[in-house]
C-alpha positions in Angstrom: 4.2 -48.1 -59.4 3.1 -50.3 -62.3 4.7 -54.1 -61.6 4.3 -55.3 -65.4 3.2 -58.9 -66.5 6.4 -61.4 -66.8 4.9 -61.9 -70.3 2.7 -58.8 -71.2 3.2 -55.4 -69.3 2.7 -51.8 -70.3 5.3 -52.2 -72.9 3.8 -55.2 -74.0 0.7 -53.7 -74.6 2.3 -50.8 -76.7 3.4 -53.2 -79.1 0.4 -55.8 -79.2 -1.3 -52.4 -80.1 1.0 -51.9 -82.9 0.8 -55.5 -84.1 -2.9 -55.9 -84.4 -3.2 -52.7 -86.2 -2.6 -53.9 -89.9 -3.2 -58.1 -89.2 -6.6 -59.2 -90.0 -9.1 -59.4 -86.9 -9.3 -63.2 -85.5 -11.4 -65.3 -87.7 -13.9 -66.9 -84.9 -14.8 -63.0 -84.5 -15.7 -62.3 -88.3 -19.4 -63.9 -87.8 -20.2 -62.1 -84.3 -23.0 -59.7 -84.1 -21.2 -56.7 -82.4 -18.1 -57.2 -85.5 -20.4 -55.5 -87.8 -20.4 -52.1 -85.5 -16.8 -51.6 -85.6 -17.0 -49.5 -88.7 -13.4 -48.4 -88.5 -10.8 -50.4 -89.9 -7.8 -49.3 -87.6 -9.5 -50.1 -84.5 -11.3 -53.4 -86.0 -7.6 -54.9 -86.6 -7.5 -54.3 -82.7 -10.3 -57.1 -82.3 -9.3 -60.1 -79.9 -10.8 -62.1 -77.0 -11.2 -60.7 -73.6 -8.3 -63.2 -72.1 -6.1 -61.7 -74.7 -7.4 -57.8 -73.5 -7.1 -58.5 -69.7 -3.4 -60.0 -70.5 -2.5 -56.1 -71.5 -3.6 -54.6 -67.9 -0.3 -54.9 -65.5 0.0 -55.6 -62.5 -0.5 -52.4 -60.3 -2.4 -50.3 -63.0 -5.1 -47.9 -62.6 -7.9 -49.2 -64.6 -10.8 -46.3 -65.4 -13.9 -48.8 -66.5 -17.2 -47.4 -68.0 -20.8 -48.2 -65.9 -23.0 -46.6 -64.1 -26.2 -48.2 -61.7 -25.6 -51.6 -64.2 -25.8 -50.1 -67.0 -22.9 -49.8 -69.8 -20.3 -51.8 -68.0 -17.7 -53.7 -69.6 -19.5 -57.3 -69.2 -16.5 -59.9 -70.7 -12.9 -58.3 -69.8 -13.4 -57.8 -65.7 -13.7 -61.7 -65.7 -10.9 -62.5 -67.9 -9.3 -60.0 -65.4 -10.2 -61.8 -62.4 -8.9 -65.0 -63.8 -5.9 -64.0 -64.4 -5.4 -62.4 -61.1 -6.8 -65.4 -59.6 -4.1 -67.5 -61.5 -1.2 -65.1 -60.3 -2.0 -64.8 -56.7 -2.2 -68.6 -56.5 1.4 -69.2 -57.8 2.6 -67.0 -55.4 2.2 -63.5 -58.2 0.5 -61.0 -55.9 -1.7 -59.2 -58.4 -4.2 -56.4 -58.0 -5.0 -53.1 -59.7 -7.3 -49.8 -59.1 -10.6 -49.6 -60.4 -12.4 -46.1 -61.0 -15.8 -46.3 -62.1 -18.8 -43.9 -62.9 -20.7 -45.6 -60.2 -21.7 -48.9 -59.2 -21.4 -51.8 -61.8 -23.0 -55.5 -61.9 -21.6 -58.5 -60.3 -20.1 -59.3 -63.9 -17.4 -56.4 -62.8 -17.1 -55.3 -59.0 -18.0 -58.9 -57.7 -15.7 -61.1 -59.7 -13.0 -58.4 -59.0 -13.7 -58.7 -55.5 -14.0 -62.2 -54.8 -10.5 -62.2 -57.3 -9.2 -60.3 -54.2 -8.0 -58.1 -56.9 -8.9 -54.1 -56.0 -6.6 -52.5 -54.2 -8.4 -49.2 -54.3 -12.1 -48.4 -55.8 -14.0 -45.1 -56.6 -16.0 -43.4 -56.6 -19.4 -45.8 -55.6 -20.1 -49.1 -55.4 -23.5 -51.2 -54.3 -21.7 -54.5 -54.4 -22.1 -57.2 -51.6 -18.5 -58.8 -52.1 -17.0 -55.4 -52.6 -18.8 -54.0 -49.7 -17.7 -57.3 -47.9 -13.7 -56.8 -48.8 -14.2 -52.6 -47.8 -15.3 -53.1 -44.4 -13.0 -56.4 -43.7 -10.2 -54.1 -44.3 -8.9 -55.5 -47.2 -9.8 -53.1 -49.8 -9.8 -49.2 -49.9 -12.7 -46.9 -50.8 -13.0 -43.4 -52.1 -16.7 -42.4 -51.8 -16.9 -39.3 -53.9 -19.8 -36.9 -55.0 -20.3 -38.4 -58.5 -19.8 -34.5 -59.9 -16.1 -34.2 -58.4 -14.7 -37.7 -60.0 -13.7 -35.7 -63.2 -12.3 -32.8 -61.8 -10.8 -34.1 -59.5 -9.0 -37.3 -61.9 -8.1 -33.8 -64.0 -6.6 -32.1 -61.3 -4.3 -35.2 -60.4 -5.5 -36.0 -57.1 -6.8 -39.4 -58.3 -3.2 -40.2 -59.4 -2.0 -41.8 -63.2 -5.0 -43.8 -65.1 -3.2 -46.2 -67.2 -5.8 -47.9 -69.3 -9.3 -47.3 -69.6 -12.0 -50.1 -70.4 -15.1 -48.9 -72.1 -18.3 -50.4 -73.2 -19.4 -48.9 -76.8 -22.7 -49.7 -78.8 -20.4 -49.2 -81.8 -17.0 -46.9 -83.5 -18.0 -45.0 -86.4 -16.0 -45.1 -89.8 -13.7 -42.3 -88.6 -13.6 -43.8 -85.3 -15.9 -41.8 -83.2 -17.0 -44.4 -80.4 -21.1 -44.9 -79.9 -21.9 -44.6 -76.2 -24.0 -47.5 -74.6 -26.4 -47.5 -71.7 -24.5 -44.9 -69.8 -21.7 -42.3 -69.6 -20.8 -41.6 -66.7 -17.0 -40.7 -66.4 -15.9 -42.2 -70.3 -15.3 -39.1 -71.5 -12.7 -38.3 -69.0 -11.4 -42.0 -68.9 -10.4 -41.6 -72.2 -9.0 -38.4 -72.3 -6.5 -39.4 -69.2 -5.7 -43.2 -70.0 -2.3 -44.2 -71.6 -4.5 -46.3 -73.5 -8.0 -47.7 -74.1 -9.7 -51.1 -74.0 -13.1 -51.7 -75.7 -15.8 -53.5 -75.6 -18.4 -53.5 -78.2 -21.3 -54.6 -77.3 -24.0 -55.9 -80.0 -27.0 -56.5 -77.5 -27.3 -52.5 -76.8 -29.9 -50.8 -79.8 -28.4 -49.8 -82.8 -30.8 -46.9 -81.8 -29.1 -45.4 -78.8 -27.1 -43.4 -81.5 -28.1 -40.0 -81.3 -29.2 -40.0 -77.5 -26.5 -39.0 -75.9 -24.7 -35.7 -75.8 -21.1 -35.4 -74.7 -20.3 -31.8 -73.7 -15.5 -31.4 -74.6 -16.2 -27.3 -73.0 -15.2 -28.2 -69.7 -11.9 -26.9 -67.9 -10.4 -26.3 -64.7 -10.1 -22.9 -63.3 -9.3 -19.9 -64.3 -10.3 -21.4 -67.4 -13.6 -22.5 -66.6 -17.2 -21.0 -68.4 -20.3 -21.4 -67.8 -22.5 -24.9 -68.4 -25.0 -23.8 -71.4 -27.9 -25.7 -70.4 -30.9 -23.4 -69.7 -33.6 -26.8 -70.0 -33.1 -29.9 -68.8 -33.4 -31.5 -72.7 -31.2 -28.6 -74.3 -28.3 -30.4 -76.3 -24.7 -28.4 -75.8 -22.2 -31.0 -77.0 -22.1 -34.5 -79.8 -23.6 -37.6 -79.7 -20.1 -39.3 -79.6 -16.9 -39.9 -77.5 -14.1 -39.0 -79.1 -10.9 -41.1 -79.1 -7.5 -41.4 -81.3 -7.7 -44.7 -82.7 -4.0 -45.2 -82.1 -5.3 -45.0 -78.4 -7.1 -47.7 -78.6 -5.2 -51.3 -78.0 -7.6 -54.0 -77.8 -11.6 -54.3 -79.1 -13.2 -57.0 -77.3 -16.8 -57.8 -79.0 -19.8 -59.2 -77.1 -23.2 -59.9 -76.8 -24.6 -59.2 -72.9 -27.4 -57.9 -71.6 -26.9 -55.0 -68.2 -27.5 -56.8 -65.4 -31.1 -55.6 -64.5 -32.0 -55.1 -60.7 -35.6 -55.8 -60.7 -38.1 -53.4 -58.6 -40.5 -54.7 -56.1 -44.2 -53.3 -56.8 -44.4 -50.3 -54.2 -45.2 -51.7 -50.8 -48.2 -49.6 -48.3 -45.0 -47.9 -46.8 -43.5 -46.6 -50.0 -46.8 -45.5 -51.6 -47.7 -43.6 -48.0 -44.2 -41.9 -48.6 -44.9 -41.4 -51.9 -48.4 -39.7 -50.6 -46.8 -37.2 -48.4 -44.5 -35.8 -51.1 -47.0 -35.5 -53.6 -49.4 -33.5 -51.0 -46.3 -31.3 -50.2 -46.0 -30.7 -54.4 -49.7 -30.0 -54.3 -49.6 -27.5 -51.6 -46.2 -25.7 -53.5 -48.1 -25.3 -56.5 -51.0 -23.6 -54.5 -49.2 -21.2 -52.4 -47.5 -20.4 -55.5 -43.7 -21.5 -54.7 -43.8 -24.0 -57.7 -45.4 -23.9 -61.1 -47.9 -26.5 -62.4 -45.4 -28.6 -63.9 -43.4 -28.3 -60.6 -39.6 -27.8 -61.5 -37.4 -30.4 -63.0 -37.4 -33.8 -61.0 -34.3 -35.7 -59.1 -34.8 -39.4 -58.2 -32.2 -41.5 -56.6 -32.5 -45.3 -57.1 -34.7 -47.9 -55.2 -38.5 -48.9 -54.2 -39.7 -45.8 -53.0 -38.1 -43.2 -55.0 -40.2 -45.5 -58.1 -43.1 -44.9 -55.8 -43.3 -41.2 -56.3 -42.6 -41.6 -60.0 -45.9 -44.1 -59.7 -47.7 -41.5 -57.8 -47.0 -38.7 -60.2 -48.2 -40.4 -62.8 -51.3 -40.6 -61.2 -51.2 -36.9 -60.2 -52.4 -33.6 -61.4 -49.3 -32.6 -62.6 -48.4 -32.6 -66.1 -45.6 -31.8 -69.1 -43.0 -32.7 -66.1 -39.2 -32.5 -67.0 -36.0 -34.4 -64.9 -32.8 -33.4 -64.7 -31.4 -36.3 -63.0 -28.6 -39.0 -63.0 -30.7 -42.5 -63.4 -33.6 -43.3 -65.5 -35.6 -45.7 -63.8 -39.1 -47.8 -64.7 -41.0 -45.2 -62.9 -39.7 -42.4 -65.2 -39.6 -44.5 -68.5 -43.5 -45.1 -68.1 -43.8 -41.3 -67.1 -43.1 -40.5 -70.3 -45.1 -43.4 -72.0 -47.9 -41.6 -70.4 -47.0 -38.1 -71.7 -46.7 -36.7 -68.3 -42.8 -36.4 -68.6 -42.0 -34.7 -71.5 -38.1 -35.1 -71.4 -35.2 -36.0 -69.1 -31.2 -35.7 -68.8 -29.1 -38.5 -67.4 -26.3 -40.2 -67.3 -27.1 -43.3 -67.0 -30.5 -46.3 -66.7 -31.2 -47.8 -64.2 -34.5 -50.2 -65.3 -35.8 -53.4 -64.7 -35.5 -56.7 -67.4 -39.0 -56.0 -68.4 -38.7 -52.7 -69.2 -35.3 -53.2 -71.0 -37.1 -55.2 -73.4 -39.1 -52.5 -74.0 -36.7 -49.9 -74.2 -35.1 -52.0 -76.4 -37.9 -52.4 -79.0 -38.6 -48.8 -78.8 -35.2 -46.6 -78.7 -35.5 -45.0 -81.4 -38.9 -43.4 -80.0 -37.2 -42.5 -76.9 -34.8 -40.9 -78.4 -36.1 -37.3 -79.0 -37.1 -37.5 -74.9 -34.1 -38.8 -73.2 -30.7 -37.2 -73.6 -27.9 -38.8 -71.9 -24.7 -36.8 -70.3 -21.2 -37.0 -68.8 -22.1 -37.5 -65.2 -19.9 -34.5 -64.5 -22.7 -32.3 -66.5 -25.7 -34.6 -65.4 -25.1 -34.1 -61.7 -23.4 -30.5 -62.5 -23.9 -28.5 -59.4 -24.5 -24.7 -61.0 -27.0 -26.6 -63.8 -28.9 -28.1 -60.6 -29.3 -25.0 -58.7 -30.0 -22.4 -61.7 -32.6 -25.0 -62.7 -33.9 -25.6 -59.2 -34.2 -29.5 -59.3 -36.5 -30.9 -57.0 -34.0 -33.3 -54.9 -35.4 -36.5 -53.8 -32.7 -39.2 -52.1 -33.0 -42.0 -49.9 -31.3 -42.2 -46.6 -30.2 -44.6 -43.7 -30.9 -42.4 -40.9 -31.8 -39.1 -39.8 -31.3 -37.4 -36.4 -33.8 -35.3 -35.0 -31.7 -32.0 -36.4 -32.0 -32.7 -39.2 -28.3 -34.5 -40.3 -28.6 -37.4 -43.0 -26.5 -40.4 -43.0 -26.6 -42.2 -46.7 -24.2 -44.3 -46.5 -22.7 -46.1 -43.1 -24.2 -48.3 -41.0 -23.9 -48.2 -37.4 -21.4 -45.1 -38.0 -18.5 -47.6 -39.4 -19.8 -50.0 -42.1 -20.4 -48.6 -45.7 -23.4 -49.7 -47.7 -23.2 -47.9 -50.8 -22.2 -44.7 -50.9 -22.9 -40.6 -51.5 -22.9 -40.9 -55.4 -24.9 -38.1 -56.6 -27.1 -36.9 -53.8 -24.8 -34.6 -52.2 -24.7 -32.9 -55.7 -28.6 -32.4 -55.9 -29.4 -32.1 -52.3 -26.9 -29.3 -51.8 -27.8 -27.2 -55.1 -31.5 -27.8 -55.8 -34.3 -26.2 -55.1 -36.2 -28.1 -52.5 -34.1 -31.0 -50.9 -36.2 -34.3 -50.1 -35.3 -37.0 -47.7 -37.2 -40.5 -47.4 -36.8 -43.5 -46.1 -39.2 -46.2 -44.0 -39.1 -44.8 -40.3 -37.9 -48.3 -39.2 -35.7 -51.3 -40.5 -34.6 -54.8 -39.8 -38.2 -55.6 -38.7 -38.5 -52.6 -36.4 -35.1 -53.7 -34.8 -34.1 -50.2 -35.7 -34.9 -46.6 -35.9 -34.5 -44.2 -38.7 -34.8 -41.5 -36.7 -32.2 -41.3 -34.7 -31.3 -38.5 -31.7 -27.7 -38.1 -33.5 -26.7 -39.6 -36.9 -23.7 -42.1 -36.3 -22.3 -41.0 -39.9 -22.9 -37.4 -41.9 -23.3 -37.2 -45.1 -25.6 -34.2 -45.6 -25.7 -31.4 -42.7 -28.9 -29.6 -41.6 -27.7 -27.0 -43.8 -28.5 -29.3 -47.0 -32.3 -30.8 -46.0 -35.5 -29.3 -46.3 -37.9 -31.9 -46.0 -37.5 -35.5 -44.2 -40.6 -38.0 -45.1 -41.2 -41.2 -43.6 -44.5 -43.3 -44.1 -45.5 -41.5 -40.6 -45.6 -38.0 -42.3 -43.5 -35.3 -43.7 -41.9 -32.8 -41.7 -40.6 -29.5 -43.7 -38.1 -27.9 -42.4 -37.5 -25.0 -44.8 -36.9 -21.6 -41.6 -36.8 -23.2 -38.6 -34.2 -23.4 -36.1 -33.2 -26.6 -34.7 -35.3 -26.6 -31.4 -38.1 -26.8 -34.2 -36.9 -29.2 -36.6 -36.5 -31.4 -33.5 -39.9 -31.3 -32.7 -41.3 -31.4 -36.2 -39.2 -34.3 -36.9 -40.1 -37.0 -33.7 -43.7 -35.8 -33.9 -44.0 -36.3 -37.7 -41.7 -38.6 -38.9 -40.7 -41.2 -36.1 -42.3 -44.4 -35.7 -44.4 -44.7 -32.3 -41.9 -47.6 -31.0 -39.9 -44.6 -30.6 -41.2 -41.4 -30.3 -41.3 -41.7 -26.7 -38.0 -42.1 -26.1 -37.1 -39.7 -28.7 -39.3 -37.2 -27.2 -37.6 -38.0 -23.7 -34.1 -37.8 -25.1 -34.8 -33.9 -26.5 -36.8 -32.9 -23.5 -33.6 -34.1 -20.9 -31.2 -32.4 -23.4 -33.3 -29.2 -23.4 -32.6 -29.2 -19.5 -29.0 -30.5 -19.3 -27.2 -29.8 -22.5 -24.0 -27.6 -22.2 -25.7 -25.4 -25.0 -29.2 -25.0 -26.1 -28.8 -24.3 -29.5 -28.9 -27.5 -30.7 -29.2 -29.9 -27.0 -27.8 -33.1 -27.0 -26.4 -35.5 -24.2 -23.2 -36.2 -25.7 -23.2 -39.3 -23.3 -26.4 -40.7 -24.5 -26.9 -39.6 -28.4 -25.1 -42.6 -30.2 -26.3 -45.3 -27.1 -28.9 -45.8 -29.4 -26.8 -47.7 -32.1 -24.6 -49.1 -29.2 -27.5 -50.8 -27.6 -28.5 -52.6 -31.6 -24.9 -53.5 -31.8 -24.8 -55.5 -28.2 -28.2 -56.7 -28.6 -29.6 -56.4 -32.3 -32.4 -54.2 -31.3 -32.4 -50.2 -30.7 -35.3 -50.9 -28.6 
């Protein structure tokens, strides 16, 4: 139930919409950079600062916002937002809306929305600390989706009403076709479901990103449905623009930011021994004859090590590599300044400030190598499998089955979330693992005799790889993914008592399919929660 503005509510913003369209745009907004992209005249009557925007979004309303890993968020309106709801819950105004996302944003939207205490519900991933923070007090609900179900399931109703959508653009064409930015993600669909659209043009995002990405309008739900034409991971099946009524459109908000960059450390000894083990295991593929030369098209998730194997490939055998991925990170960016990575889908980058800058200078270049999707189509589960990506995703813990957890810790708190690795560890080809075998200075174990959280069954993983070694699990039962895992994978703090834990199972379990001492198999995390140390 939408609880409009006592000023400016849904009806309000009908009308501000119908207002601005034949006034002249305001005047301080005639010299800005990002002015210049809004080639359409309709929309650029809709021009007006980001308080005036955020004053259209009611109280209540679902609000679909464009971003994806920090890149192509909305970097001016969320704030103007979070004032607002800041100004309201103080005189006495209780004030908070939905937000949907592609994926996780920047501090410039989740955070200042969070500290705000202004999110009633968020989807479908976040990486925030003060949204994290607010989830796990209690005071804030979570949907953690797989990234490739957000659309569908928004479509199907599930999700409920979307009200307004906020974009980020790079620019509106003359017949007001809008210019993606840095990522996709779920616009398309945001668009196509929202009452009514917010954007924000954003001048610091190359002119040259025109022409990268390409937005597939052939989905449908079932019985409808047809088949995804993508037979290579660069092949281009829809247009380089999203398309939306300019009558949608109520508000253009320009500006001038930069995505907030993560920066990635250089790869420590552990990630570059991870990073080791998975690029002998791709050696020994190609040998036996399981993979061809250029291996099968690449999936990376985000972080440190998965940039490690990207670093190691690059110094590799392999060559003319493809990805079909979600993310563009350093790692693959410099891949294919090398040559060795010959082209890559995504939905979204994911790079450091340094490497910005040079993607920035050099778009137009890139252009030919990167194409950039919907992330329904990026992380599309028949494209993964008929392509037979090579799955490679970071994890919190593993038990000595086989089960991942990505995305609780100590069974309870979130951290992040699934976002696309259930898609690609499900459907691809060969179904990667990694993470350190030990965190919080060796405090805990990453191999644990029972996951406290599952996000990925045995059923989905086919290799685990820690800096101790890799341990494939590809036709063996779980007696001997057990002992493949503790011998190769666990840390020696622990593999003792993980080797004791499996051998008293294998005598007292009630079954021994898979023995476990039901009584024992979470103590592990019990004993770090009462004393800070699974030790």
């Amino acid at each position: 139930m939408l609880t409009p503005d006592t000023t400016r509510g849904t009806a309000a913003a009908d009308t501000a919409a119908a207002d601005t369209a034949g006034t002249p745009s305001h005047e301080s907004f005639d010299a800005h950079p990002a002015r210049a992209r809004v080639r359409n005249a309709q929309i650029a009557g809709r021009i007006m600062p980001a308080e005036e925007a955020a004053a259209l979004i009611p109280a209540g309303a679902t609000v679909g916002m464009s971003g994806f890993t920090g890149a192509g968020y909305p970097k001016e309106l969320p704030q103007a937002l979070a004032d607002r709801i800041t100004a309201a819950n103080a005189a006495g105004q209780r004030m908070r809306v939905n937000v949907w996302t592609g994926a996780s944003t920047a501090p410039e939207l989740d955070g200042v929305l969070a500290e705000a205490e202004g999110v009633e519900l968020r989807l479908p991933y976040q990486s925030d600390p003060t949204t994290r923070r607010e989830i796990n007090a209690g005071r804030m609900e979570y949907l953690d989706m797989h990234l490739s179900h957000v659309a569908q399931s928004a479509w199907q109703g599930f999700l409920g009403k979307l009200d307004i959508a906020v974009i980020e653009v790079t620019g509106v064409t003359e017949d007001g076709r809008l210019i993606p930015s840095s990522s996709v993600g779920n616009n398309k669909t945001w668009i196509e479901r929202a009452d009514a659209v917010i954007l924000e043009v954003n001048a610091r995002q190359p002119a040259e990103l025109e022409g990268m990405h390409d937005v597939y309008y052939g989905t449908a739900l079932p019985p409808y449905r047809t088949p995804v034409p993508i037979n290579r991971p660069t092949d281009r099946i829809g247009v380089p623009h999203l398309i939306c009524p300019p009558e949608k459109v109520i508000a253009v908000v320009p500006t001038d930011s930069p995505d907030r960059n993560t920066p990635f450390a250089p790869p420590d000894d552990t990630s570059r021994q991870i990073a080791g083990h998975v690029l002998d295991f791709l050696t020994h593929e190609v040998r036996q004859g399981r993979l061809p030369e250029n291996l099968l098209p690449l999936q990376s998730g985000v972080g440190n090590v998965a940039n490690a194997v990207l670093a190691g490939l690059d110094e590799g055998p392999f060559e003319n590599l493809t990805a079909y991925t979600e993310v563009i990170q350093d790692g693959m960016l410099h891949l294919i300044d090398t040559g060795k990575l010959v082209g890559v889908s995504a939905t979204a980058f994911s790079l450091s400030s340094d490497t910005v800058e040079k993607f920035n200078a050099r778009a137009g270049e890139y252009r030919d190598k990167i194409v950039l999707r919907p992330q329904e189509i990026s992380n599309h589960p028949e494209v993964v499998r008929r392509l037979g990506c090579l799955a490679m995703n970071g994890m919190i813990e593993a038990d000595i089955y086989g089960n991942i957890n990505s995305t609780h810790v100590m069974g309870s708190r979130i951290q992040n979330g699934i976002g696309g690795s259930g898609d690609f560890a499900r459907n691809g080809l060969i179904s990667f693992f990694l993470s350190p075998s030990r965190a919080k200075q060796g405090a805990i174990s990453s191999i644990v005799p029972m996951v406290s959280h599952v996000d990925h069954t045995e059923h989905d993983v086919d290799v685990i790889v820690t800096e101790q070694g890799l341990a494939d699990l590809r036709g063996l039962s779980p007696k001997q993914r057990a002992q493949q895992i503790i011998k190769n994978c666990a840390h020696p703090d622990y593999r003792p008592a993980l080797e004791d834990y499996y051998a008293r199972a294998l005598r007292t379990s009630y079954g021994c399919h898979t023995p476990h001492l039901l009584t024992e198999s979470l103590s592990w995390h019990n004993r770090f929660m009462e004393t800070g140390s699974m030790r």
